[in-house]
C-alpha positions in Angstrom: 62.6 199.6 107.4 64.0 199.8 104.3 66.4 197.4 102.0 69.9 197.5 101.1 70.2 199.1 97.6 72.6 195.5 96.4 69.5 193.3 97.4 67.4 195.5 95.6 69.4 195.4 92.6 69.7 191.3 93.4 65.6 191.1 93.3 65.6 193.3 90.3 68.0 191.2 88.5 66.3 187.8 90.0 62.7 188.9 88.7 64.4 189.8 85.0 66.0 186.4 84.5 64.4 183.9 82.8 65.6 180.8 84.5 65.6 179.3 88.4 66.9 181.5 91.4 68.3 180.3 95.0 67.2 182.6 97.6 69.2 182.0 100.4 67.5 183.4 103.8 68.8 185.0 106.5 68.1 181.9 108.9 70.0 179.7 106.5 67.2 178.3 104.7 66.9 178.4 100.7 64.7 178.2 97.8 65.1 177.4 94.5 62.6 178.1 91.5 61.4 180.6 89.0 60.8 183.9 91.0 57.7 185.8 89.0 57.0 188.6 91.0 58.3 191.2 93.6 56.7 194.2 95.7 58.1 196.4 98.0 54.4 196.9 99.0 54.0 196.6 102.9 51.2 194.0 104.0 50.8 192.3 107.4 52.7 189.6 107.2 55.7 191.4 104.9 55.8 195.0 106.5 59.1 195.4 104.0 57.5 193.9 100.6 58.5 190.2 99.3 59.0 188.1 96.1 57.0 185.6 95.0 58.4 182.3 93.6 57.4 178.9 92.0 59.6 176.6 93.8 60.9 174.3 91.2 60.7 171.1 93.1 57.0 170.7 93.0 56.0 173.8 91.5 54.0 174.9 94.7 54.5 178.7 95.8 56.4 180.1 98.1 56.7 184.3 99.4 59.4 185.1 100.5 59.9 188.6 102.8 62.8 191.2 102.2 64.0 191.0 105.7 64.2 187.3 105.3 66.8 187.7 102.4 70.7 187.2 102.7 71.5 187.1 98.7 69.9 185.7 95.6 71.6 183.5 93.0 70.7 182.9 89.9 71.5 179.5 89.7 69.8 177.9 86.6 69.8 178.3 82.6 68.0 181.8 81.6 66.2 180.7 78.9 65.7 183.5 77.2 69.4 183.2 76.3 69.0 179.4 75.6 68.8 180.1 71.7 70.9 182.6 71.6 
């Protein structure tokens, strides 16, 4: 299985800004925090890859598999640009 080339270039561009993301999931669910890493690496329990996100409500964890990913919204302040 593979992913859709625009939610690739949505993880690409969620994992390069500097600021809190919504991931909405397919199942209508949603997460919102600082995503820090991505793989399309298969494992186990992500056969497609996953990101990997501090949620920003507690700070706890969260991985989140490709196939479990309608769209990504960057939906904070980058702060890399806050100074700018």
């Amino acid at each position: 299985m593979t992913i859709a080339p625009e939610l690739a270039a949505a993880i690409e561009a969620a994992f390069d800004f500097r600021g809190d993301v919504t991931v909405y999931r397919a199942d209508g669910t949603s997460e919102v925090g600082y995503l820090y890493n991505r793989t399309t690496r298969p494992t186990q329990e992500f056969p497609v890859g996953h990101v990997e996100m501090f949620r920003a409500a507690d700070g706890s964890r969260a991985a989140i598999g490709y196939d479990q990913i309608a769209r990504i919204e960057h939906t904070g302040q980058d702060h890399a640009q806050a100074g700018a």
